[in-house]
C-alpha positions as CSV (number, residue, x, y, z in Angstrom):
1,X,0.0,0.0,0.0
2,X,2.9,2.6,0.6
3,X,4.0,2.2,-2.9
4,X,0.8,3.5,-4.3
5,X,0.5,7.0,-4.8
6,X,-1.8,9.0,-2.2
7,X,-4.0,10.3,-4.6
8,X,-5.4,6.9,-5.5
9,X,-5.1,5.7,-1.8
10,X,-7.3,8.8,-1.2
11,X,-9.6,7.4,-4.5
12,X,-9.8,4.1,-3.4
13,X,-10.5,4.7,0.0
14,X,-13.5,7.1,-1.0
15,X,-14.5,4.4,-3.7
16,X,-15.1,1.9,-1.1
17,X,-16.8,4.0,2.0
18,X,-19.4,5.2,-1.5
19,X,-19.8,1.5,-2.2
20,X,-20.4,0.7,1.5
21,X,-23.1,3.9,1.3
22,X,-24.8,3.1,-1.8
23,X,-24.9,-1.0,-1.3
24,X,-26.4,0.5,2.5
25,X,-28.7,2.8,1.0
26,X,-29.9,0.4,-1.7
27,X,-30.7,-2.5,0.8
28,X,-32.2,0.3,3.1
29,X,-34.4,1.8,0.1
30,X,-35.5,-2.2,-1.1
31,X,-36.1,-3.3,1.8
32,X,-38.8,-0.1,2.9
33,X,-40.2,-0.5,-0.5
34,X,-40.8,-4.2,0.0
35,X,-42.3,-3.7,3.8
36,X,-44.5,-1.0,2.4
37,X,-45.9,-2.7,-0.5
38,X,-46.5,-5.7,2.1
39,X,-47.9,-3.6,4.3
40,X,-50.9,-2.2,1.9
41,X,-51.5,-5.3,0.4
42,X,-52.4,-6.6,3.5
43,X,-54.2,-2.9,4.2
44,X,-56.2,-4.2,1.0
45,X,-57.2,-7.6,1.4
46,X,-58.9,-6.9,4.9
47,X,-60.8,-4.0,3.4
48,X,-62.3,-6.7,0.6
49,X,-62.7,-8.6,3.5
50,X,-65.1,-6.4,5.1
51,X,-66.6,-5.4,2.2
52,X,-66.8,-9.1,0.8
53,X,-68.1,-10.0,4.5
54,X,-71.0,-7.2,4.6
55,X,-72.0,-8.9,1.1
56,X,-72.4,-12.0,2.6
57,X,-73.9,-11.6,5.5
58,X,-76.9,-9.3,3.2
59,X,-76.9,-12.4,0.8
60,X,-76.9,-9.9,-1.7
61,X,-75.4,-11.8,-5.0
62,X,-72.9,-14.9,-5.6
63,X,-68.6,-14.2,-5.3
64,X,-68.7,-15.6,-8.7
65,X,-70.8,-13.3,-10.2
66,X,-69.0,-10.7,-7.9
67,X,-68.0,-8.0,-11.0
68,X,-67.0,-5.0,-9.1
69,X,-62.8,-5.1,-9.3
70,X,-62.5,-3.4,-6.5
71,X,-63.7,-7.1,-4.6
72,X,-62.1,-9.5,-7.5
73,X,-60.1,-8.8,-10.0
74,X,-59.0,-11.3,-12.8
75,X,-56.4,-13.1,-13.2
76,X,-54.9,-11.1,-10.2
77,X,-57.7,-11.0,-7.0
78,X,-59.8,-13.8,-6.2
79,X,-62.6,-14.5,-3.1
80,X,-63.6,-17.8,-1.4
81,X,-65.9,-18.5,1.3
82,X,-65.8,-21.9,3.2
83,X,-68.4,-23.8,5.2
84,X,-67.6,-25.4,9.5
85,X,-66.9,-28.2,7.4
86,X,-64.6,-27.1,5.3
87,X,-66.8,-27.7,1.9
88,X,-66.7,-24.8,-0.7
89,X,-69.9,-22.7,-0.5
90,X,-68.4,-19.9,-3.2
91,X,-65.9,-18.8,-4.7
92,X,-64.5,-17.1,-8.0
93,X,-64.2,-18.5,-11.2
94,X,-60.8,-19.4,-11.5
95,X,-60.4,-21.1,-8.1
96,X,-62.9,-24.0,-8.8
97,X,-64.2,-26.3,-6.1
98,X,-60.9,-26.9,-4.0
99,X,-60.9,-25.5,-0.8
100,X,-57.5,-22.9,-0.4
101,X,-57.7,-23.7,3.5
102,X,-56.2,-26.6,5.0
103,X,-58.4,-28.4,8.1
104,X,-55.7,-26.6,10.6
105,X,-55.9,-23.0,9.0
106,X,-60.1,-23.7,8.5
107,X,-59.9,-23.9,12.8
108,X,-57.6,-21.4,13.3
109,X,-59.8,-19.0,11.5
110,X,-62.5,-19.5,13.0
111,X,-60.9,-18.1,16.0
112,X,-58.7,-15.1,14.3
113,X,-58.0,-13.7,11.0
114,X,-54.4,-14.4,9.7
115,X,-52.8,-13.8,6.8
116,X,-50.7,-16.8,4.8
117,X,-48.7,-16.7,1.7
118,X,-49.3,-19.7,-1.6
119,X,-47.4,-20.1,-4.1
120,X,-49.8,-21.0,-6.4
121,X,-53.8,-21.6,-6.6
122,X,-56.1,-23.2,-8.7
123,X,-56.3,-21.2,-11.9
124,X,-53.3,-19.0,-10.8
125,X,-49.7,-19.5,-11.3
126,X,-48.5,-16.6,-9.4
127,X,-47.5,-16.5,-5.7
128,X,-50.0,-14.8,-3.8
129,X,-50.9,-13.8,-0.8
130,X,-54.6,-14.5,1.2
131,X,-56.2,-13.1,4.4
132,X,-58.8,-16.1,5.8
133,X,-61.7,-14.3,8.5
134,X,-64.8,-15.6,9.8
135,X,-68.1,-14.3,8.7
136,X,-71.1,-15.3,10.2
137,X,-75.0,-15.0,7.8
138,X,-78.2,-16.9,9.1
139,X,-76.5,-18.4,12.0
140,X,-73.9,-20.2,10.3
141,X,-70.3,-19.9,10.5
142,X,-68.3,-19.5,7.0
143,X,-64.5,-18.5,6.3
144,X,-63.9,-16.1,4.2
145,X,-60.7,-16.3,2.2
146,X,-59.8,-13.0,0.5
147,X,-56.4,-13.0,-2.1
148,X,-54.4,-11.4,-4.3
149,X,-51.2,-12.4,-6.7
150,X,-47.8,-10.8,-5.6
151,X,-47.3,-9.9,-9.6
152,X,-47.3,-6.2,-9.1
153,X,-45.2,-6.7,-6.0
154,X,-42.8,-9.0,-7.6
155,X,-42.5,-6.9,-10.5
156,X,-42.0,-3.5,-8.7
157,X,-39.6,-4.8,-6.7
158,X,-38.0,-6.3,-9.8
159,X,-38.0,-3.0,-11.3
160,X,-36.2,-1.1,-8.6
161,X,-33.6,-4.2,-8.3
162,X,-33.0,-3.8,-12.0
163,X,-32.4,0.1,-11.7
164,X,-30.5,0.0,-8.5
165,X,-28.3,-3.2,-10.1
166,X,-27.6,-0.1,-12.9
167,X,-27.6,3.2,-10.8
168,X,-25.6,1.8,-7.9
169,X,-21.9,0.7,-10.3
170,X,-22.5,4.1,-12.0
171,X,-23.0,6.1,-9.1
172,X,-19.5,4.2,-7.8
173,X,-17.6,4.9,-10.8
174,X,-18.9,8.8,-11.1
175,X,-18.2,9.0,-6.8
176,X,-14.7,7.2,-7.9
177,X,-13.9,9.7,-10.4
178,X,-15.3,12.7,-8.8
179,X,-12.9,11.6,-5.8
180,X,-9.9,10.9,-8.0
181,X,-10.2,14.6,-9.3
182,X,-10.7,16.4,-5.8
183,X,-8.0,14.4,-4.4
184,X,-6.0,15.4,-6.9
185,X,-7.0,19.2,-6.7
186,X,-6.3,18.5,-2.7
187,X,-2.8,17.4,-3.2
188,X,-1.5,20.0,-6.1
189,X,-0.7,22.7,-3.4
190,X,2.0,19.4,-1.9
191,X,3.0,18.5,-5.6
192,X,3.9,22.3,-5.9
193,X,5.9,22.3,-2.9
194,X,7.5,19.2,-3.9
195,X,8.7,20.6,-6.8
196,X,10.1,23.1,-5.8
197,X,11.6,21.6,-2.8
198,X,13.3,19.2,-5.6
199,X,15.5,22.8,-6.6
200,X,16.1,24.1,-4.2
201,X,19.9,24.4,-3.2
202,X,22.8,26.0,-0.8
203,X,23.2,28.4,-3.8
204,X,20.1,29.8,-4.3
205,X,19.6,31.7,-0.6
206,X,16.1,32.9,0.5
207,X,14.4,30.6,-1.5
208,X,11.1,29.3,0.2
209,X,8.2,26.9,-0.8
210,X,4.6,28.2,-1.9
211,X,2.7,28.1,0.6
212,X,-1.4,28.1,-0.5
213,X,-3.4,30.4,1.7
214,X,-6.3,27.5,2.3
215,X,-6.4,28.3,6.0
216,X,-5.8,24.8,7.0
217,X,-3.1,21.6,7.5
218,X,-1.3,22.5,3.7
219,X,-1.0,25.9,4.8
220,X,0.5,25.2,8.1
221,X,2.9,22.4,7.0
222,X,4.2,24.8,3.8
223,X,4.7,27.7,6.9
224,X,6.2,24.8,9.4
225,X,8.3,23.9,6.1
226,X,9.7,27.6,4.9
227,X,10.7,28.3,8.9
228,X,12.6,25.0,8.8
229,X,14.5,26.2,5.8
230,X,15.0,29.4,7.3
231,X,16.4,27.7,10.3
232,X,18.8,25.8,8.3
233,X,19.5,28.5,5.8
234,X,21.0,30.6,8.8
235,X,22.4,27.0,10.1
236,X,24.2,26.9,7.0
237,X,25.5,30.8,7.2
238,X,27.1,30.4,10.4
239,X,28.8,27.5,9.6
240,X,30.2,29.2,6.3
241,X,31.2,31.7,8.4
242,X,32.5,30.1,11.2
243,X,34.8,28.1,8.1
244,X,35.4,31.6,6.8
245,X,36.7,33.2,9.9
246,X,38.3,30.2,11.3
247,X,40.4,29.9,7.8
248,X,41.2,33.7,8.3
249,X,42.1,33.4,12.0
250,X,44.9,30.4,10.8
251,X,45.9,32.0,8.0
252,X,47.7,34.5,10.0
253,X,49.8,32.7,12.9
254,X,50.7,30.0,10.1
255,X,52.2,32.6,7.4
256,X,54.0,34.4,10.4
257,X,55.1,30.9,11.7
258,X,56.2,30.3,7.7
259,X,58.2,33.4,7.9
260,X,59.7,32.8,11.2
261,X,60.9,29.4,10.3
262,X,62.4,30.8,6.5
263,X,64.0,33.9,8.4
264,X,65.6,31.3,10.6
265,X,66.7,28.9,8.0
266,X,68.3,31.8,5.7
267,X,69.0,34.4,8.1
268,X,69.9,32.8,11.4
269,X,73.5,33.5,11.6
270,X,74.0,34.1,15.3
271,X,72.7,31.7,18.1
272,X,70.6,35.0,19.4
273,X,68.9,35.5,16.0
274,X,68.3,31.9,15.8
275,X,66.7,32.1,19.4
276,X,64.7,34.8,18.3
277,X,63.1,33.3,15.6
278,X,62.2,30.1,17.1
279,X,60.9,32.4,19.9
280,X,58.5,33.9,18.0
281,X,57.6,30.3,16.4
282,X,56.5,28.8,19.0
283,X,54.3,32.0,20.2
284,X,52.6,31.6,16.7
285,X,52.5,27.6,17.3
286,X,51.1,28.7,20.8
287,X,48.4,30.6,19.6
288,X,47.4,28.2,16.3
289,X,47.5,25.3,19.3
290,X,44.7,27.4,21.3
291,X,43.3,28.9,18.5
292,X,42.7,25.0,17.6
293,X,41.1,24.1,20.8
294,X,38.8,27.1,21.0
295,X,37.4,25.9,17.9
296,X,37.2,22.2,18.9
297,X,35.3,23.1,22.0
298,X,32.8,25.6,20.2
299,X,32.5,22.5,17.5
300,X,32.1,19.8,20.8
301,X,29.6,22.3,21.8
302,X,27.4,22.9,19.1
303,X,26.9,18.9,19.0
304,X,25.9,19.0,22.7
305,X,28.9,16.8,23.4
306,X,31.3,19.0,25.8
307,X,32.1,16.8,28.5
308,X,32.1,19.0,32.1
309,X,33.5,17.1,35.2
310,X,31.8,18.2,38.0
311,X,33.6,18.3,41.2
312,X,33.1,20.7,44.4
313,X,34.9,24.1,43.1
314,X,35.7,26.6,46.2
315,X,35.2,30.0,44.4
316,X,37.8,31.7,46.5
317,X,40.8,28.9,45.6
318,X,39.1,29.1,41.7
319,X,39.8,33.5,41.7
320,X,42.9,33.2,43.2
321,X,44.6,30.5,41.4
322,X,43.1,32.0,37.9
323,X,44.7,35.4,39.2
324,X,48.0,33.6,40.0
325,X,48.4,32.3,36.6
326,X,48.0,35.8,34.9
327,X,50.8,37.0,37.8
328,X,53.5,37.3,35.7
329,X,52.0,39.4,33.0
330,X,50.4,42.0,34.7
331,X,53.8,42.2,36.3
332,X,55.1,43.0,33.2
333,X,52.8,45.2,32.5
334,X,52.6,47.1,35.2
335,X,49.1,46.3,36.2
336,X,47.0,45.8,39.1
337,X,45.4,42.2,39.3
338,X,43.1,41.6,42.4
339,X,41.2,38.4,43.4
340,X,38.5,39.3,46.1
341,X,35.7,37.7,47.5
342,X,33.9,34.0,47.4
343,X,34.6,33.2,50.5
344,X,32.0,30.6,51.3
345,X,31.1,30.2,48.4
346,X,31.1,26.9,46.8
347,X,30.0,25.2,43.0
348,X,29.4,21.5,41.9
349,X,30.8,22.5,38.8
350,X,34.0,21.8,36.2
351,X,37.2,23.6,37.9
352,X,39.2,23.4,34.6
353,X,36.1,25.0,31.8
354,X,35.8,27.9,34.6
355,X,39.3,28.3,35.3
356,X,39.6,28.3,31.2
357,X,36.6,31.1,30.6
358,X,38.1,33.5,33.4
359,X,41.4,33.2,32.0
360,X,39.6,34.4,28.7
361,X,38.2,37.7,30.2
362,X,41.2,37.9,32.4
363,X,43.3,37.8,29.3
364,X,41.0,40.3,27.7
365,X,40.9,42.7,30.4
366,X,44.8,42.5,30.4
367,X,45.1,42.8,26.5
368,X,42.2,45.4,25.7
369,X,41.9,46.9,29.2
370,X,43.8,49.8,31.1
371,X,44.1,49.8,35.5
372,X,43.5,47.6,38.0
373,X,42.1,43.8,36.7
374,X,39.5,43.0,39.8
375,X,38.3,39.3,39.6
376,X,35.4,39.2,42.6
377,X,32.3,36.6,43.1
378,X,28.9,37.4,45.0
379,X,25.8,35.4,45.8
380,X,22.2,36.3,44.6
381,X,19.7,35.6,46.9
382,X,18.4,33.1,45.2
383,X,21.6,31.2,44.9
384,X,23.3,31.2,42.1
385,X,26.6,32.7,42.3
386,X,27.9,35.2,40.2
387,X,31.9,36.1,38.6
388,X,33.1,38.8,37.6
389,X,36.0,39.9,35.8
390,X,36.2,44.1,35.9
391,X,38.8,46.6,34.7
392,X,39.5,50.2,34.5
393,X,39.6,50.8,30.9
394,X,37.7,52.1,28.2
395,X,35.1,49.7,27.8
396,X,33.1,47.9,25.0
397,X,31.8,49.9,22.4
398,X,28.5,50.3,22.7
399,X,27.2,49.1,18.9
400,X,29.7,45.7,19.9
401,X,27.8,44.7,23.5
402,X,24.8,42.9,21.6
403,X,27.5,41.2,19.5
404,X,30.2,40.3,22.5
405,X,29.8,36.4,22.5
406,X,29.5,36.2,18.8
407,X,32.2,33.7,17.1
408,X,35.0,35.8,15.6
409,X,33.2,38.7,17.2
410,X,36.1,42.3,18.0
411,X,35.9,45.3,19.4
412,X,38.5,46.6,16.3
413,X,36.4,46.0,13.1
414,X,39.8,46.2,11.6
415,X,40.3,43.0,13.1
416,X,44.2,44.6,13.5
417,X,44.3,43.8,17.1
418,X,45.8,40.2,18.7
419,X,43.4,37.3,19.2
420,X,41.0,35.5,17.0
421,X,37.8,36.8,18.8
422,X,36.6,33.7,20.2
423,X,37.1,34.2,23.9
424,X,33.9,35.9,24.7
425,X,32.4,33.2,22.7
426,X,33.9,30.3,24.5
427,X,32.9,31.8,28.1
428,X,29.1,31.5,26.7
429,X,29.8,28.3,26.1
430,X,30.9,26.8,29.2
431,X,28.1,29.2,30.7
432,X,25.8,28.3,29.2
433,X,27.1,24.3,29.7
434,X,27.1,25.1,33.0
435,X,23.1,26.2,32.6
436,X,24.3,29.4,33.6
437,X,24.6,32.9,31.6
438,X,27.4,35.2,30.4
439,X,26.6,39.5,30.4
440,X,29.3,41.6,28.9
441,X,28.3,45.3,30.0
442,X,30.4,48.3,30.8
443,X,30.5,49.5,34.5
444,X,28.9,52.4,35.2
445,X,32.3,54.6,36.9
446,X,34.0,53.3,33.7
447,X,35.9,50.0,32.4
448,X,34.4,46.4,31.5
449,X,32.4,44.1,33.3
450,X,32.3,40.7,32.3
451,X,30.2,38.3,34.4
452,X,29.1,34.9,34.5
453,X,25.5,33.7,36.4
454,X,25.9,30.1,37.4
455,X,22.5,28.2,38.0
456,X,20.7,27.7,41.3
457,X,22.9,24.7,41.7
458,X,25.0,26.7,43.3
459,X,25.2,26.8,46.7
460,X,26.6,28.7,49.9
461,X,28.6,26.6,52.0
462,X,28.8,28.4,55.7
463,X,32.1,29.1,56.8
464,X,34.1,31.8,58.6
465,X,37.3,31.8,56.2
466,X,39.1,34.8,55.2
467,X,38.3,36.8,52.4
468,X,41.4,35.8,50.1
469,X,42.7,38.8,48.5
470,X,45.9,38.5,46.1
471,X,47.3,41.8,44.5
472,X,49.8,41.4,42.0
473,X,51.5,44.8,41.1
């Protein structure tokens, strides 16, 4: 059945629920014809029977010699009338001198009427049917047999059989056709958008199905269908650009590794040159070797298959040691980095992925920022726990806050400055692994403020530590 096409499923299906109607409606219509013609025949025979009775009881003429048609008509209606003891005492012509009554149906008549069917009487070859009644006239007690042929019956009935036996197969194939058509008008709106589901490609953007404004399931599934392409057509976007800005994010540290490594191989006279050189190479192959993770992680990510290894996290312990590993550079730099707060606070989180998304912002906040680098945690009152990593700079731009966590996403449109824009982007990530949420806002006094929400599952753990505090200078 799957391999036949829906529009003569649809056919077929109507053809036989139409058969099932019209072989229904034809019995129904047959059978109320044949119960009503029943029914006035026997209406008829007891009128004759009363009128036939009121004749006998006046004496007033023979039943042979009875012309009136509406009593006995030949050759289709006949009369007899039968003595106690069961002898003949009149009849019609055509029924001669043979009583119609057995001795059983003679007695039972004398105590009821009833009606009984023949197949054939004297002088008739028809079925008929006959209505037996007792009539009384001088005292005596007679039986009055009444009858009629079923010929009309028969042959009305035959009639209709005949017509329906024609009617019914045609109405079928006309119900069959007329199905085959409006399934087919039905299903043109899904053969449209078939076809032109059939070309569409990558390279033809914006293209969308036709969607028929019927105001019911087509319409819906053609608008369910064109947002699902819409959802993949952006699907596709970001992944060409994600491609796009990854290849022009490696294009850079491998041409300045190139260049290192030639200058080195031509120019490296001295042992200090040569140290130089491979210096700077390994910086580059530093920075291709994160730039590599960051996009493995955003790949694991989008997959929903970054691993997170929960273990008990103290917050303080997780600021200070993130601040310790940035120790050297603000150093050099001449900057101010702070760890403060957290104290009592306490995550069932994964030590490493946070320790790896506030090294991000600190490493922003370093490279971007200007002043003191504060890295502080706080409790919300409904739990969750929140970090943040502040500075004393400039700030984002305001047109780049709504675009902060985007893939590739810098401050400098130039894309001139260091990094490959996807540290923002990767402290979403393990945010938003962590069911948590990452803000990037500027501080109202002035500078950055990156923060990170972590979920309810946080918790406060009561305890009358310290506040640990590390300032690096």
């Amino acid at each position: 059945m799957r391999s036949i096409p829906i529009r003569v499923r649809v056919a077929g299906a109507f053809a036989v629920a139409m058969a099932i109607v019209l072989v229904g409606a034809s019995w129904f219509v047959y059978s109320s014809l044949s119960a009503h013609l029943s029914t006035a025949l026997d209406h008829d025979l007891r009128l004759r029977a009363e009128d036939l009775s009121a004749l006998v009881r006046e004496r007033r003429g023979s039943l042979a010699a009875t012309r009136n048609p509406r009593f006995v008509e030949s050759g289709e209606a006949y009369a007899q009338l039968v003595g106690s003891n069961g002898e003949v005492v009149d009849a019609t012509k055509p029924l001669g001198a043979g009583s119609l009554l057995t001795r059983a149906e003679l007695t039972r008549a004398f105590r009821s009427p009833f009606f009984a069917d023949r197949k054939r009487v004297p002088g008739l070859d028809e079925p008929s049917r006959l209505l037996a009644t007792r009539v009384e006239r001088g005292g005596e007690r007679f039986v009055l047999v009444v009858g009629a042929t079923l010929g009309d019956r028969t042959d009305t009935l035959a009639s209709l059989r005949d017509g329906l036996v024609v009617a019914v197969p045609l109405a079928l194939l006309l119900a069959t056709v007329a199905g085959y058509v409006l399934a087919g008008v039905a299903l043109r709106p899904v053969d449209e958008m078939r076809r032109r589901a059939a070309s569409i490609s990558a390279d033809e953007p914006g293209a969308r199905l036709p969607v028929p404004s019927t105001g019911d399931e087509l319409e819906r599934l053609g608008a369910t269908l064109n947002s699902m392409l819409a959802r993949l057509e952006a699907a596709v976007e970001r992944e060409r650009g994600f491609v796009a800005d990854a290849g022009h994010e490696l294009r850079t540290p491998l041409a300045l590794l190139r260049t290192e490594l030639e200058l080195a191989l031509r120019h490296g006279e001295s042992a200090e040159e040569l140290r130089d050189s491979i210096s700077s190479a390994s910086e580059e192959a530093d920075r291709l070797s994160q730039l590599a993770e960051d996009l493995l992680l955003i790949a694991r990510s989008d997959r929903g298959e970054l691993p997170l290894r929960r273990e008990h996290v103290d917050v303080a312990s997780l600021l200070a040691d993130v601040a310790a590993r940035f120790e050297w550079r603000a150093t050099e730099a001449g900057r101010e980095l702070r760890a403060a707060g957290g104290a009592g606070l306490s995550l069932e989180a994964d030590r490493m992925r946070l320790e790896q998304a506030l090294g991000n912002l600190v490493d922003n906040a370093l490279r971007h920022g200007t002043g003191a680098v504060r890295l502080e945690a706080s409790s919300e009152p409904d739990g969750r726990v929140v970090l943040h990593v502040r500075d004393d700079g400039p700030g984002f731009p305001t047109e780049f806050l709504p675009h902060a966590f985007e893939r590739f996403s810098r401050a400098d449109a130039g894309r001139t400055g260091a990094g490959a824009g996807l540290g923002l982007a990767i402290v979403d990530t393990i945010a938003t692994a962590h069911g948590g949420v990452a803000i990037a806002s500027n501080a109202a006094d002035g500078g950055a403020d990156v923060l990170m929400v972590l979920p309810e599952s946080a918790r406060l753990v009561e305890t009358d530590g310290p506040v640990i505090a590390t300032n690096v200078s």
